[in-house]
N, C-alpha and C positions, 0 to 999 in steps of 0.2 A: 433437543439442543438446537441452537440459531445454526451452527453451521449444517445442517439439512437444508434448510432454507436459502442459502447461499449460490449467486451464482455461478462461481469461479466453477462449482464442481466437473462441470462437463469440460472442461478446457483443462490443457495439457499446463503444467507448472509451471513452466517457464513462459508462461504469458504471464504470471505476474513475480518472478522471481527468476534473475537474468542479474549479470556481471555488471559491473561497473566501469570497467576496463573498455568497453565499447565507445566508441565516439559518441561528444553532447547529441549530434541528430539521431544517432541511433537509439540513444537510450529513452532520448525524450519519445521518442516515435513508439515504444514498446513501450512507457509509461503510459502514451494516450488510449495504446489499444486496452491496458488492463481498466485506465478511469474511465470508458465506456459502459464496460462491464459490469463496474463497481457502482458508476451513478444509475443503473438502474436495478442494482441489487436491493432487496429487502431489508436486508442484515448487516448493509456497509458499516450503521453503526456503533456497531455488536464489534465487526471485522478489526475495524481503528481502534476502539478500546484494546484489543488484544496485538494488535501492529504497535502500540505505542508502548508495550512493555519492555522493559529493556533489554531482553531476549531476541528481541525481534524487529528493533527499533531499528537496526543496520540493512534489513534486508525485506527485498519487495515491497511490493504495490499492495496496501492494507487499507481498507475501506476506502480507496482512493486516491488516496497518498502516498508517494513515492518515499524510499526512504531519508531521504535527504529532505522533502518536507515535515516528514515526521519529526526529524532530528531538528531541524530550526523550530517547530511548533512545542517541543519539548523544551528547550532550552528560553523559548520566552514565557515560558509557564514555572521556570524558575527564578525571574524576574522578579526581586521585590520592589515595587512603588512605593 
């Protein structure tokens, strides 16, 4: 399975899954530490597809993407042109 492959595993949870409640610097600051991590994961793309289910789509840093990007990236993908 892709999440073997995965970097997060060595790192403690809450690098990439943390409150919202925290101030914009603080939360951004903890998003950049987990999208470090993530842009040089293997399997970010594996990670997003399963961040953008909508189980999951509220919370943490998934392939990248904080969840607040997730959530705008989801809702212009229900855009019809």
């Amino acid at each position: 399975m892709w999440r073997k492959l995965a970097l997060c595993k060595g790192h403690p949870a809450d690098t990439f899954f943390f409150g919202e409640e925290m101030s914009r610097d603080a939360y951004q600051a903890k998003v950049k530490v987990a999208q470090k991590i993530c842009n040089i994961c293997p399997v970010s793309t594996e990670c997003l597809k399963l961040g953008m289910e909508s189980a999951n789509i509220h919370f943490g840093v998934w392939g990248g993407m904080s969840s607040k990007d997730r959530i705008k990236m989801w809702k212009l993908s229900k855009v019809k042109l």
